[in-house]
NUVEX-791745 format. One record per atom (N, C-alpha, C, O): residue number from 1; x, z, y negated; atom name. Coordinates in Angstrom, 1 decimal, always signed. Each point is the difference from the previous one (the first is absolute). Layout:
BEGIN
ATOM pos      u      w      v site
ATOM NUM      X      Z      Y   CA
...
***
This chain:
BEGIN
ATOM pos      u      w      v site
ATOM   1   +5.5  -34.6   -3.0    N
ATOM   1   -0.4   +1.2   +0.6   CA
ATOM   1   -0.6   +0.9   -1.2    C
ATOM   1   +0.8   +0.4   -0.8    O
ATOM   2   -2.0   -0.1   +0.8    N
ATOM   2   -0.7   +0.8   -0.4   CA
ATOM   2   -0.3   +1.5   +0.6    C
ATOM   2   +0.4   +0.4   +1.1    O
ATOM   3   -1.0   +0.4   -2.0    N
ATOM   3   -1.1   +0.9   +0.6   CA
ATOM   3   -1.4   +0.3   -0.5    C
ATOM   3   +0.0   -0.1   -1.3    O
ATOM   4   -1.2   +0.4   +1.7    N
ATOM   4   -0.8   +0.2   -0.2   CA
ATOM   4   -0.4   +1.5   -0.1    C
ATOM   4   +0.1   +0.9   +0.9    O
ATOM   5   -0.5   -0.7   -2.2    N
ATOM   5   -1.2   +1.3   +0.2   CA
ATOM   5   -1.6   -0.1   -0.3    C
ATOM   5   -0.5   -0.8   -0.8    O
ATOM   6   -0.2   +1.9   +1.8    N
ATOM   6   -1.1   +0.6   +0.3   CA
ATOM   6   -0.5   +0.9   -0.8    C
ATOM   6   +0.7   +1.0   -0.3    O
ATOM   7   -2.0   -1.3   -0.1    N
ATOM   7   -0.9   +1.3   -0.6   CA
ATOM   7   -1.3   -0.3   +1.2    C
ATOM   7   -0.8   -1.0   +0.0    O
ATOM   8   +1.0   +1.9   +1.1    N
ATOM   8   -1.6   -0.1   +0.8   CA
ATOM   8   -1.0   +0.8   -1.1    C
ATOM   8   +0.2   +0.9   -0.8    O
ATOM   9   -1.3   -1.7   +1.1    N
ATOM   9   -1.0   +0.8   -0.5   CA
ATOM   9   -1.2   +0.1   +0.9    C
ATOM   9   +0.4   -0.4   +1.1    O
ATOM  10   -1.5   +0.7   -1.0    N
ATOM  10   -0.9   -0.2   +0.8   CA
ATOM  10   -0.7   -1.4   -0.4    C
ATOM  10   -0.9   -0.1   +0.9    O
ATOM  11   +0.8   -0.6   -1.4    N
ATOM  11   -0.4   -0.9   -0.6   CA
ATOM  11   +0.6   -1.1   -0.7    C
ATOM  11   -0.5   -1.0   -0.4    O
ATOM  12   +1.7   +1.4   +0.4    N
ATOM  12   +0.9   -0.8   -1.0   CA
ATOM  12   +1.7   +0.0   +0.7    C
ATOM  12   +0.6   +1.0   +0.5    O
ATOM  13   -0.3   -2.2   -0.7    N
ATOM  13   +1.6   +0.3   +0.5   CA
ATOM  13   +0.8   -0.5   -1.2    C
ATOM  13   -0.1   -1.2   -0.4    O
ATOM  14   +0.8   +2.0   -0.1    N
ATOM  14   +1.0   -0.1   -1.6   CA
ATOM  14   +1.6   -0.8   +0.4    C
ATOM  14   +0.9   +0.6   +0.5    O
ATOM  15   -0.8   -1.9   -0.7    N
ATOM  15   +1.7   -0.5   +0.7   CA
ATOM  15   +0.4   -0.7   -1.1    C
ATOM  15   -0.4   -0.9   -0.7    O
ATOM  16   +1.6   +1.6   +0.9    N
ATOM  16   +1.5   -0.5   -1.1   CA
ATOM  16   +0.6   -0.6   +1.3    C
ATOM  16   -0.2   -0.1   +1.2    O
ATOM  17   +1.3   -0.1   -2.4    N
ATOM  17   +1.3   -0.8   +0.8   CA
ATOM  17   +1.2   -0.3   -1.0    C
ATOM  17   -0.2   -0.3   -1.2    O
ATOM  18   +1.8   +0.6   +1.9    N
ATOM  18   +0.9   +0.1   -0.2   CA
ATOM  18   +0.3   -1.0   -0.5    C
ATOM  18   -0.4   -1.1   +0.5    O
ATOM  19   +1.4   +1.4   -1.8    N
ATOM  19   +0.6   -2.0   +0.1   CA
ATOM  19   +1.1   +0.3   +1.1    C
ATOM  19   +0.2   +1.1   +0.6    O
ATOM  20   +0.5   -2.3   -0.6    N
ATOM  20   +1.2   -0.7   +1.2   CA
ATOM  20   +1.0   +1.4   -0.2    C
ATOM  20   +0.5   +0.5   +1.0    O
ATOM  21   -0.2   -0.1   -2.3    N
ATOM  21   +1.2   +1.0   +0.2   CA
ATOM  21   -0.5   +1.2   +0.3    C
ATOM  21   +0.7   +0.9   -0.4    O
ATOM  22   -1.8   -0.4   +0.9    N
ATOM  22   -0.4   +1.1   +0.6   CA
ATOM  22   +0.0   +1.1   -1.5    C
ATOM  22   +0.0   +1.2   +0.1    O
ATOM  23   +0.0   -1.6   -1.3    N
ATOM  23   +0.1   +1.0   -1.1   CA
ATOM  23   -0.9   +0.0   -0.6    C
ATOM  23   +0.0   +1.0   -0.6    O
ATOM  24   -1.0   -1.6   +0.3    N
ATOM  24   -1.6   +0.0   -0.8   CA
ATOM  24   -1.2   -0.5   +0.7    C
ATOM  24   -0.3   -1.2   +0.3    O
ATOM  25   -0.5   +2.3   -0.1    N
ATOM  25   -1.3   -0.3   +0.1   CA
ATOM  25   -1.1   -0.7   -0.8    C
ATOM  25   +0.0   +0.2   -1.2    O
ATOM  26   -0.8   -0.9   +1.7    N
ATOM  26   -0.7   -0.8   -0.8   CA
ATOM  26   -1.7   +0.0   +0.5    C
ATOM  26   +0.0   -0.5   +1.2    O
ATOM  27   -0.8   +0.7   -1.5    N
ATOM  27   -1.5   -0.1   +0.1   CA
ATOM  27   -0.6   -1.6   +0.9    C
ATOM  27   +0.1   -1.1   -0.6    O
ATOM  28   -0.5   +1.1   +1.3    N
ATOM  28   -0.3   -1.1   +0.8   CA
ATOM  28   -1.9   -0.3   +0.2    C
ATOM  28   -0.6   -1.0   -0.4    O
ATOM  29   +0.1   +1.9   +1.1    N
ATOM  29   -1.4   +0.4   -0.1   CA
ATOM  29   -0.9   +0.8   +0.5    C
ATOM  29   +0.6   +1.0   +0.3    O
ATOM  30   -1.8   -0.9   -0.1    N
ATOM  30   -0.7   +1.0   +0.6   CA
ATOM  30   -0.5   -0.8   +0.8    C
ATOM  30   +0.2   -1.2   -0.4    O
ATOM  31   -1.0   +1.4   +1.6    N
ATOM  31   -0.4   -0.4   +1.1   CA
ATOM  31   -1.2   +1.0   +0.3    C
ATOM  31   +0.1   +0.9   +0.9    O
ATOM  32   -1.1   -0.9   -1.6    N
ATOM  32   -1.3   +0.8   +0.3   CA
ATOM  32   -0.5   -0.9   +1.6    C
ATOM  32   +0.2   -1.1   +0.4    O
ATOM  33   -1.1   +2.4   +0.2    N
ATOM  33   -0.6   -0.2   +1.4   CA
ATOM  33   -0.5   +1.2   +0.6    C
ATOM  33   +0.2   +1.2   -0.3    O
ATOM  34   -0.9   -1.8   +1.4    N
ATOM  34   -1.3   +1.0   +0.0   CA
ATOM  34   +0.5   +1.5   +0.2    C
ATOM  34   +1.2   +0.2   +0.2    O
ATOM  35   -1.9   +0.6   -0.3    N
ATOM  35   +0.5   +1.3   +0.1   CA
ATOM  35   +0.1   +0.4   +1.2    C
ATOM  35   -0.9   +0.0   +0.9    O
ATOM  36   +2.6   +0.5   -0.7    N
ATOM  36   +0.6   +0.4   +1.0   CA
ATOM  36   +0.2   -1.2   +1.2    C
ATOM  36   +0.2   +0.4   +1.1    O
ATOM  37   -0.3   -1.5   -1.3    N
ATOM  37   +0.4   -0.9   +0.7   CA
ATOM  37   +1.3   -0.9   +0.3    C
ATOM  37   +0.3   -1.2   +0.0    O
ATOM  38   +0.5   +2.3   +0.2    N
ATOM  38   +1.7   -0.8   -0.4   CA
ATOM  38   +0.4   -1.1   +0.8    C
ATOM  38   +0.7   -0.9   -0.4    O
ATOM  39   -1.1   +0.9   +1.2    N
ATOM  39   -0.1   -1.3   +0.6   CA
ATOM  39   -0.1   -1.2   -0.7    C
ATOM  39   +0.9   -0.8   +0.2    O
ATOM  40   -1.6   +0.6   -0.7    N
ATOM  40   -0.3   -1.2   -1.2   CA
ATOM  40   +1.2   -0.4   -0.8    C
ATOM  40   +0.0   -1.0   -0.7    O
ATOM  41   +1.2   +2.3   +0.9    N
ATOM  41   +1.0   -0.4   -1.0   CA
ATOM  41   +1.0   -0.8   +0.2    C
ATOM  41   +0.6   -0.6   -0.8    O
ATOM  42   -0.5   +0.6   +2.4    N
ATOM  42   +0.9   -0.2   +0.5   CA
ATOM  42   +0.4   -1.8   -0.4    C
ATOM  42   +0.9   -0.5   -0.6    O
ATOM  43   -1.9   +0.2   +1.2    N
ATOM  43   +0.3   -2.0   -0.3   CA
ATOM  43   +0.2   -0.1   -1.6    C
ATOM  43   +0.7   -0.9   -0.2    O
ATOM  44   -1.1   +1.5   -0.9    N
ATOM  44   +1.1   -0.3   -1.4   CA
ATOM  44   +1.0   +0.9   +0.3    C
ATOM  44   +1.0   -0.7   +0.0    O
ATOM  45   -0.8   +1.6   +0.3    N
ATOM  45   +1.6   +0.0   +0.1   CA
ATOM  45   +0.6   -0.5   +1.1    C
ATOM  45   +1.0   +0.7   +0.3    O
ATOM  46   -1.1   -1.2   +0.0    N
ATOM  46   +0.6   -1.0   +1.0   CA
ATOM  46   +0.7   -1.2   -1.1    C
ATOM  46   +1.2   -0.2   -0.3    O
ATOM  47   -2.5   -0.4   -0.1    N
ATOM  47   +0.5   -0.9   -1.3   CA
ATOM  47   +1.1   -0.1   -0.9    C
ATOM  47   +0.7   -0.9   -0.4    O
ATOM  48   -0.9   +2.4   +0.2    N
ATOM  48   +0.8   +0.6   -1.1   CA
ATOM  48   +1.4   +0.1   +1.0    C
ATOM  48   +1.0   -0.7   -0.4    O
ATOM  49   -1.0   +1.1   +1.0    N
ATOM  49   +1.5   +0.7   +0.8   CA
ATOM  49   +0.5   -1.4   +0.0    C
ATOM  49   +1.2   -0.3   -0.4    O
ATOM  50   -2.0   -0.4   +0.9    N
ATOM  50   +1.1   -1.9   +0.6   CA
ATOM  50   +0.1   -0.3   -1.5    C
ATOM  50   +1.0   +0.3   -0.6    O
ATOM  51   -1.9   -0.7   +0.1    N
ATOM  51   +0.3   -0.7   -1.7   CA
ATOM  51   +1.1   +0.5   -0.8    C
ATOM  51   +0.6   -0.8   -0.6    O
ATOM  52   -0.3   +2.4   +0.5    N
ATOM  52   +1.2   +0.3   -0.5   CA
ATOM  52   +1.4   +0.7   +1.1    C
ATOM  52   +1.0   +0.6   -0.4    O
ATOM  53   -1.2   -0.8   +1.0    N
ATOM  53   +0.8   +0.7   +0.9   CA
ATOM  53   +0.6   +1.6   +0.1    C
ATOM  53   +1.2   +0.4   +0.1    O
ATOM  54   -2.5   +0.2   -0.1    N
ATOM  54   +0.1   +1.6   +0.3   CA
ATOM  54   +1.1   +0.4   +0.9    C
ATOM  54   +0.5   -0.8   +0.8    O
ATOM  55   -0.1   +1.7   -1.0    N
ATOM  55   +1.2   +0.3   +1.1   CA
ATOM  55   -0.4   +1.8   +0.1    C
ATOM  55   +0.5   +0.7   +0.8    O
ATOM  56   -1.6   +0.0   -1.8    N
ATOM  56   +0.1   +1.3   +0.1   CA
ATOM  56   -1.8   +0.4   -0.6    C
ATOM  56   -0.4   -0.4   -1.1    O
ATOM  57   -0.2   +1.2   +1.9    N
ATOM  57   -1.1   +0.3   -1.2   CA
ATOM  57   -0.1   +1.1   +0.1    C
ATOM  57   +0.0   +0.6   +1.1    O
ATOM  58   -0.4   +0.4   -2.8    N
ATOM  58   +0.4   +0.9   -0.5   CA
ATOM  58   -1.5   +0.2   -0.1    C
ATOM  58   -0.7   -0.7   -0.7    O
ATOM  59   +0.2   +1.7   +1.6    N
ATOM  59   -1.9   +0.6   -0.2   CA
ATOM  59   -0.3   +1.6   -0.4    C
ATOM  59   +0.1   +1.1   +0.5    O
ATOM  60   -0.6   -1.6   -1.6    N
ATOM  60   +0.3   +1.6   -0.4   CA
ATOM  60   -1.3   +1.1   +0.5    C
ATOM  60   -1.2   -0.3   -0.1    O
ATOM  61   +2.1   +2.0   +0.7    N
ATOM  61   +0.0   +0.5   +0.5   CA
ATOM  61   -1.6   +1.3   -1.1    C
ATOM  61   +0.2   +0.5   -1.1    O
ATOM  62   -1.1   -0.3   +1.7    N
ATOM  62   -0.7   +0.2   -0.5   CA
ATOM  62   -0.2   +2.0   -0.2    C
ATOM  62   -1.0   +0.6   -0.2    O
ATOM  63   +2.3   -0.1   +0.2    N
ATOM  63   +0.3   +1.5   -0.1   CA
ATOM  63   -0.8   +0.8   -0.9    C
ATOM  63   -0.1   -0.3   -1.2    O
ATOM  64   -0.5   +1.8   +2.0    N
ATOM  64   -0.7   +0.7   -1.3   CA
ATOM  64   +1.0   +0.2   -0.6    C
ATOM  64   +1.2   -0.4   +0.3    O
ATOM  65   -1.5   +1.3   -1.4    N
ATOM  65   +0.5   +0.0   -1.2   CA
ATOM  65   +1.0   +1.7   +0.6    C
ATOM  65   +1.0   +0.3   -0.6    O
ATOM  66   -1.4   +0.4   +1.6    N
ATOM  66   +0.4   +0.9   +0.5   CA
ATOM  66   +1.2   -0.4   +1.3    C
ATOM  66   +0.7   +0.8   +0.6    O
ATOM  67   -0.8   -2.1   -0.5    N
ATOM  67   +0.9   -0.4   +0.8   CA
ATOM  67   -0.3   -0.3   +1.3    C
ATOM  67   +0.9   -0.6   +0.6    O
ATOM  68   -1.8   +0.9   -0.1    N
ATOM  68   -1.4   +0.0   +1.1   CA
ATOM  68   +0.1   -1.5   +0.5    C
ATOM  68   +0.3   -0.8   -0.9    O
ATOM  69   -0.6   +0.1   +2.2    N
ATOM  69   -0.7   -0.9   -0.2   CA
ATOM  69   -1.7   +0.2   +0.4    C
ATOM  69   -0.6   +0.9   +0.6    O
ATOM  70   +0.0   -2.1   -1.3    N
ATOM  70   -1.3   +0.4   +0.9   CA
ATOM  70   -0.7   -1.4   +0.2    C
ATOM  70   +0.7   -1.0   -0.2    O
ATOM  71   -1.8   +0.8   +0.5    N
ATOM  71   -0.7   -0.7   +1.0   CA
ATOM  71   +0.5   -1.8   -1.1    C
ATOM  71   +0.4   -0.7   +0.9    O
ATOM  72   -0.4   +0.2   -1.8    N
ATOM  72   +0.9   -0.7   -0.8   CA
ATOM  72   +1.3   +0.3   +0.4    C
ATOM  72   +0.7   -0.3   -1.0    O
ATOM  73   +0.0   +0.7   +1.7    N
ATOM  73   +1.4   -0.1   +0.2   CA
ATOM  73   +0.1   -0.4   +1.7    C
ATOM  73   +1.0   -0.5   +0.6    O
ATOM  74   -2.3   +0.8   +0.0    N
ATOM  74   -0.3   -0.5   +1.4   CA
ATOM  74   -0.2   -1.4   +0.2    C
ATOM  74   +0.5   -0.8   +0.9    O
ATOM  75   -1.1   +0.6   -1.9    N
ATOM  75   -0.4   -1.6   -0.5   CA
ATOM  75   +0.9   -0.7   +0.2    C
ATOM  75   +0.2   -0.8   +0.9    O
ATOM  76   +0.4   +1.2   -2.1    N
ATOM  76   +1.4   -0.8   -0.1   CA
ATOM  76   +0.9   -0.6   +0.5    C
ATOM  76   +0.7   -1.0   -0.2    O
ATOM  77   -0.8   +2.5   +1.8    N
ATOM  77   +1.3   -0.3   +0.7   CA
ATOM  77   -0.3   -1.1   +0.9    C
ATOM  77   +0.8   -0.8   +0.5    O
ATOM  78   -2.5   +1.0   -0.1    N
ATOM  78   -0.6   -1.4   +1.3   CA
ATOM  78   +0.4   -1.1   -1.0    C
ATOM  78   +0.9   -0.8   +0.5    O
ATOM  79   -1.2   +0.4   -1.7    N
ATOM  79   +0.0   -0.9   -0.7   CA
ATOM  79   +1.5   -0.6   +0.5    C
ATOM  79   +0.2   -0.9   +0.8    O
ATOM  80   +0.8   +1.9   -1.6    N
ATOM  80   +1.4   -0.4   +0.5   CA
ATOM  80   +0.3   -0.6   +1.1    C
ATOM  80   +0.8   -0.9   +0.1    O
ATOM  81   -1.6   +1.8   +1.0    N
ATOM  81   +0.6   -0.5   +1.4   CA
ATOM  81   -0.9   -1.7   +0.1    C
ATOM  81   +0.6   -0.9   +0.6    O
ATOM  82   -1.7   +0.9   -1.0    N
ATOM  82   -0.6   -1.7   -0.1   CA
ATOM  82   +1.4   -0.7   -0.1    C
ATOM  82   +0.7   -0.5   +0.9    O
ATOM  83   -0.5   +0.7   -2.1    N
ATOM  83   +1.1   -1.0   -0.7   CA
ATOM  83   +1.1   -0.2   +0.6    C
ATOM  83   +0.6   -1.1   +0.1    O
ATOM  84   +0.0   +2.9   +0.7    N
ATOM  84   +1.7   -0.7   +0.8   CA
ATOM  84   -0.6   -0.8   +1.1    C
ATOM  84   +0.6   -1.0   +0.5    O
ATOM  85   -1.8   +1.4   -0.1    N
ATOM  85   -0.6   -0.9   +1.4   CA
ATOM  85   -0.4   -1.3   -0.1    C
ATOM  85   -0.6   -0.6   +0.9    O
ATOM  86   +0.8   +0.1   -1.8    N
ATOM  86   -1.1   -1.5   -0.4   CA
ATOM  86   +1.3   -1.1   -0.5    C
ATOM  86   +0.2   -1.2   +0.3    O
ATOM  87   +0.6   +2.4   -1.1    N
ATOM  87   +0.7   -1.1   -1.1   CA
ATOM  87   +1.7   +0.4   +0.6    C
ATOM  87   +0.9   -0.7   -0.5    O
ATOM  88   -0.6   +1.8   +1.4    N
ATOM  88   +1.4   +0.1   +0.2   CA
ATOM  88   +1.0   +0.5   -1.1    C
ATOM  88   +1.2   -0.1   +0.3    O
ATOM  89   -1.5   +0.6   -1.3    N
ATOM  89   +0.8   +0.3   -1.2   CA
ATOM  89   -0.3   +1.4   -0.4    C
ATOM  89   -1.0   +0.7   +0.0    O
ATOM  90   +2.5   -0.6   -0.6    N
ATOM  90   -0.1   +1.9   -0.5   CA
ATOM  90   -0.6   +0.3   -0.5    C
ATOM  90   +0.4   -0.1   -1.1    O
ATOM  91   -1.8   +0.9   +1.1    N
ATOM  91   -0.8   +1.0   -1.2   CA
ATOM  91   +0.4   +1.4   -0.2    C
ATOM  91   -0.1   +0.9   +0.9    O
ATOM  92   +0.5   -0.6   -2.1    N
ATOM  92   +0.2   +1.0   -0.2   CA
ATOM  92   -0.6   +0.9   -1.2    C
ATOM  92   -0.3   -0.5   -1.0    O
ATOM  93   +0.1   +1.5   +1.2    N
ATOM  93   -1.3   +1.1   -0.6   CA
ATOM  93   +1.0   +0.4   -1.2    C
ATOM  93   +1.1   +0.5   +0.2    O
ATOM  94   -1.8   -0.8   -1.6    N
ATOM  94   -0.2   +0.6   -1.4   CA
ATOM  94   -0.6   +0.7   -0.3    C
ATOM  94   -1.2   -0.4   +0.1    O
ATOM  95   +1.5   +1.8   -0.7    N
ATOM  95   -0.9   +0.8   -0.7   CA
ATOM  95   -0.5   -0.5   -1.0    C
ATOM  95   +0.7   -0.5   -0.9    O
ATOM  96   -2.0   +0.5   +0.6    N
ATOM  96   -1.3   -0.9   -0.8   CA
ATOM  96   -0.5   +1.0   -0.8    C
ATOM  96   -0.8   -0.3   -0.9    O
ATOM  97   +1.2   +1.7   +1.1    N
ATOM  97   -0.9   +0.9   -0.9   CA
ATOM  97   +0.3   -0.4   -2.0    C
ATOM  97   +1.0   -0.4   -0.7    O
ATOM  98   -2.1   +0.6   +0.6    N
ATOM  98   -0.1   -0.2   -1.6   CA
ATOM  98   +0.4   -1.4   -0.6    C
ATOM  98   +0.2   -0.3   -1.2    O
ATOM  99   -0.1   -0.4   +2.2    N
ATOM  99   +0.2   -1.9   +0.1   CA
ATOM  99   -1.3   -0.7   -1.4    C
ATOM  99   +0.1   -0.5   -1.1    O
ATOM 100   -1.2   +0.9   +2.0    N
ATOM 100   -1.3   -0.5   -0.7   CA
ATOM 100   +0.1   +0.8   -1.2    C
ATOM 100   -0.6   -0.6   -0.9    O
ATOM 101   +1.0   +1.6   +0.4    N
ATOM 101   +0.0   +0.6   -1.2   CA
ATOM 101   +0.7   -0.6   -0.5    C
ATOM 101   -0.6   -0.7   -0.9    O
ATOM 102   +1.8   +0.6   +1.0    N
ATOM 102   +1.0   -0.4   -0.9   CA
ATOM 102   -0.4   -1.7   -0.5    C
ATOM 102   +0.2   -0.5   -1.1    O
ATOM 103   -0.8   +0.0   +2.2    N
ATOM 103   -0.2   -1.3   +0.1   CA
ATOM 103   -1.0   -0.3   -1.7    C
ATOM 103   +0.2   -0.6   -1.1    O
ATOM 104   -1.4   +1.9   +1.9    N
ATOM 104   -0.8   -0.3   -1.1   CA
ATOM 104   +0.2   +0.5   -1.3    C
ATOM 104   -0.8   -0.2   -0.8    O
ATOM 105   +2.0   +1.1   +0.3    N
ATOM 105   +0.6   +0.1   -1.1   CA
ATOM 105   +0.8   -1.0   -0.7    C
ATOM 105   +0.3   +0.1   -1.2    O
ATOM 106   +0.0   -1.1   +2.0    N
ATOM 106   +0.9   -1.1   -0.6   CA
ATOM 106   -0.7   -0.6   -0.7    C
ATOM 106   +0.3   -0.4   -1.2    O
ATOM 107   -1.7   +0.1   +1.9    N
ATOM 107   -1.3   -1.0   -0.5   CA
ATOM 107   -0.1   +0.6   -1.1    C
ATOM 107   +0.1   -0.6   -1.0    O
ATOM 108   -0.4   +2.1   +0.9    N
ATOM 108   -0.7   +0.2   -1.1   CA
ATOM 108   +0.8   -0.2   -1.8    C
ATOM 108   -0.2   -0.5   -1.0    O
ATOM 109   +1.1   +1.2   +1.6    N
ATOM 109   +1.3   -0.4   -1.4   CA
ATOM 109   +0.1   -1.6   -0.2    C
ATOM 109   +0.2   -0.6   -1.1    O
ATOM 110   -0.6   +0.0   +2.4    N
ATOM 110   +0.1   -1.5   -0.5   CA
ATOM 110   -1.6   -0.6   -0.9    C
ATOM 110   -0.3   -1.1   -0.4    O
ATOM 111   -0.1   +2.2   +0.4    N
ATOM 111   -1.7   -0.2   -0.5   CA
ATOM 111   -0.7   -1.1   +1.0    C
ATOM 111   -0.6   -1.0   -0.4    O
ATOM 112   +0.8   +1.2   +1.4    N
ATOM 112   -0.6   -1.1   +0.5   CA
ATOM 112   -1.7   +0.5   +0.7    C
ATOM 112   -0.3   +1.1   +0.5    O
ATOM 113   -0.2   -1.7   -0.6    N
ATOM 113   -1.9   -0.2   +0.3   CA
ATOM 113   -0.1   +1.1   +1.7    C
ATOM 113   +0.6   -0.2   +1.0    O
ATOM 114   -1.6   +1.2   -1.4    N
ATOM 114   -0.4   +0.4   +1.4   CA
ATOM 114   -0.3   -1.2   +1.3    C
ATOM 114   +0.1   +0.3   +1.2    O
ATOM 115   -0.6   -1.5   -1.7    N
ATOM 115   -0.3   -0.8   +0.8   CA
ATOM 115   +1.1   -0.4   +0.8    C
ATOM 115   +0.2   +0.2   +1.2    O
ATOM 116   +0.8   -1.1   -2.4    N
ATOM 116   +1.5   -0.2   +0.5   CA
ATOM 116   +0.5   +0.9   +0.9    C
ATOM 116   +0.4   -0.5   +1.1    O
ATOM 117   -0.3   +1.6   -1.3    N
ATOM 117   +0.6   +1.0   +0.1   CA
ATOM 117   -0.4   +0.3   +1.7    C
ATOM 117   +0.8   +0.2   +0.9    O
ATOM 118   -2.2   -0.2   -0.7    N
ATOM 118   -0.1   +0.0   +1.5   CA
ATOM 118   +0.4   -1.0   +0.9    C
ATOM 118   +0.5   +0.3   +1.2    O
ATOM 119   -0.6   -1.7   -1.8    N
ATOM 119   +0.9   -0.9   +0.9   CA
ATOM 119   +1.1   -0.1   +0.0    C
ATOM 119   +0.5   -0.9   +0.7    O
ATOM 120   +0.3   +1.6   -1.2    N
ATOM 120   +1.2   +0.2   +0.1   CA
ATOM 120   +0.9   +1.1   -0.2    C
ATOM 120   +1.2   +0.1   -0.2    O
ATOM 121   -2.3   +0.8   +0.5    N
ATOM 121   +0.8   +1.2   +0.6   CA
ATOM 121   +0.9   +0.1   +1.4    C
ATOM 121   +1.1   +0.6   +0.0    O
ATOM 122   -1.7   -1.1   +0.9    N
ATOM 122   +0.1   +0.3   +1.7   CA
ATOM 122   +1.9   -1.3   +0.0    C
ATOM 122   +1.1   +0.0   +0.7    O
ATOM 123   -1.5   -0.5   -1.5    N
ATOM 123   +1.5   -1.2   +0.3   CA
ATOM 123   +1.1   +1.0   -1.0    C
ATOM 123   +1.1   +0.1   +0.3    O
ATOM 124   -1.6   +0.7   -1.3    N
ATOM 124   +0.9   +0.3   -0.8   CA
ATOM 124   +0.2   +1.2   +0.4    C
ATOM 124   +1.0   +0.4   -0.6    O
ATOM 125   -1.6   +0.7   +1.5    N
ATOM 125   +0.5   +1.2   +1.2   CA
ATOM 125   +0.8   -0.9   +0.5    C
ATOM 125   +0.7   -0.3   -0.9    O
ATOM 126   -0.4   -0.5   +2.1    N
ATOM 126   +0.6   -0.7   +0.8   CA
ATOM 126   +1.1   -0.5   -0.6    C
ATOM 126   +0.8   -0.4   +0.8    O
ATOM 127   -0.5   +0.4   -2.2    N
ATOM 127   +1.1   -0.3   -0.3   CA
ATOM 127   +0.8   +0.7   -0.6    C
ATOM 127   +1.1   -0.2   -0.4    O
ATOM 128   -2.0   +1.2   +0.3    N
ATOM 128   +1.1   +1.7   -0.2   CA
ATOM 128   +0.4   +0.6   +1.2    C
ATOM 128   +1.0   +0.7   +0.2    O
ATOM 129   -1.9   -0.9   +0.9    N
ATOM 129   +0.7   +0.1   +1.1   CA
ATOM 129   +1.4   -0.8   +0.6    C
ATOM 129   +0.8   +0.5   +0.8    O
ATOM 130   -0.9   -1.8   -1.4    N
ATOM 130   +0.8   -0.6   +0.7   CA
ATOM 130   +1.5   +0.2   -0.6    C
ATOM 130   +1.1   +0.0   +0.5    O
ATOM 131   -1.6   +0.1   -2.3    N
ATOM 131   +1.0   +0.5   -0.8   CA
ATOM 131   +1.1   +1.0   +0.2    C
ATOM 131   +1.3   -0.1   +0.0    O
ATOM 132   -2.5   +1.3   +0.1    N
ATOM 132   +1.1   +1.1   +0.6   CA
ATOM 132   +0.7   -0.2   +1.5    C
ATOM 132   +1.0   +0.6   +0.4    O
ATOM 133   -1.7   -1.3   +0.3    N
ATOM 133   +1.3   -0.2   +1.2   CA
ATOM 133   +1.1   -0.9   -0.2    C
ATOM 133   +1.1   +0.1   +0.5    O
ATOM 134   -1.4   -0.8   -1.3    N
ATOM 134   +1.2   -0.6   -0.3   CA
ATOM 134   +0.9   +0.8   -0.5    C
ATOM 134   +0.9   +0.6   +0.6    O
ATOM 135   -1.6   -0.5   -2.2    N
ATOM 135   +1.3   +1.4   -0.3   CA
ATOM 135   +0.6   +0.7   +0.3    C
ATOM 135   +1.0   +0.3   -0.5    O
ATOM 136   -1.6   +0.5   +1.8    N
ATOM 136   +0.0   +0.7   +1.0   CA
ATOM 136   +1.5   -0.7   +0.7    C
ATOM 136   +1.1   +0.4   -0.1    O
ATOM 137   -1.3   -1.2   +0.7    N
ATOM 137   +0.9   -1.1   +1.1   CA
ATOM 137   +1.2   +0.1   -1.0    C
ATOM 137   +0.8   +0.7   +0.5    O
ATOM 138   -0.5   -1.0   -1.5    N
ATOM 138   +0.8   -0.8   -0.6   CA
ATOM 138   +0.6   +1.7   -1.1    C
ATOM 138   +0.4   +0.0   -1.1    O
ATOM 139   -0.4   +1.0   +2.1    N
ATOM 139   +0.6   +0.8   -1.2   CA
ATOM 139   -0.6   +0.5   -1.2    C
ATOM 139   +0.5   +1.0   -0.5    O
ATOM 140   -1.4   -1.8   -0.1    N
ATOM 140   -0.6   +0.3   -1.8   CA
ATOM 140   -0.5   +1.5   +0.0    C
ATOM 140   +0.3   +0.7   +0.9    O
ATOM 141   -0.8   -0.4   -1.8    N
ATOM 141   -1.0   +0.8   +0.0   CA
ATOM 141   -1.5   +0.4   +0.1    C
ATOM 141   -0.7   -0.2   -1.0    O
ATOM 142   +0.1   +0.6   +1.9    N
ATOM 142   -1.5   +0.1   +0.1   CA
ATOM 142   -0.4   +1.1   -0.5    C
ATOM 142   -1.2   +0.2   +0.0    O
***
């Protein structure tokens, strides 16, 4: 039993995944496609859910910064509802704000290449999302 986290993007979808003890997230990949076509996502994760055996996926929640949602937080929730309707399993919404920041602060202390750095931004939001729900779940600190 796993779980999976989500970074939607309009373009890009960012997915980690839990190891077996539900305590560490780990970077899995990005899944670019056409813009605004979520549909397209569905049959890899499909893949993904049977290959590891998902039991929960963690999609993070696209909140202004004032606490608002807005038209990215609309998205999200059809997106959501795809997923309980397709695949039968719990989705539940993470706050994502400052995800991609932090994401791309890690890279940079890591000195890693703007180029790098774009391909693997969207998996490495997605697993600060998935991070903090864990920690979250399990008591730690977020």
């Amino acid at each position: 039993m796993r779980y999976l986290g989500l970074d939607l993007g309009t373009r890009t979808l960012g997915i980690s995944i839990s190891d077996t003890t539900l305590t560490i997230a780990n970077t899995l990949k990005t899944i670019r496609f056409e813009d605004s076509n979520y549909d397209l996502l569905l049959p890899e994760l499909e893949k993904i859910i049977n290959e590891y055996c998902i039991s929960k996926i963690v999609l993070g929640y696209p909140l202004n910064m004032n606490n608002t949602e807005g038209e990215k937080c609309k998205i999200t929730l059809e997106f959501k509802k795809k997923l309980e309707d397709k695949f039968n399993i719990n989705v539940v919404l993470q706050d994502e704000r400052l995800t991609t920041v932090e994401a791309t602060n890690y890279m940079l202390q890591a000195d890693i290449s703007r180029k790098k750095r774009k391909k693997k931004i969207d998996s490495l939001a997605a697993n600060i999302i998935l991070q903090t729900y864990l920690d979250r779940e399990k008591g730690g600190n977020v």
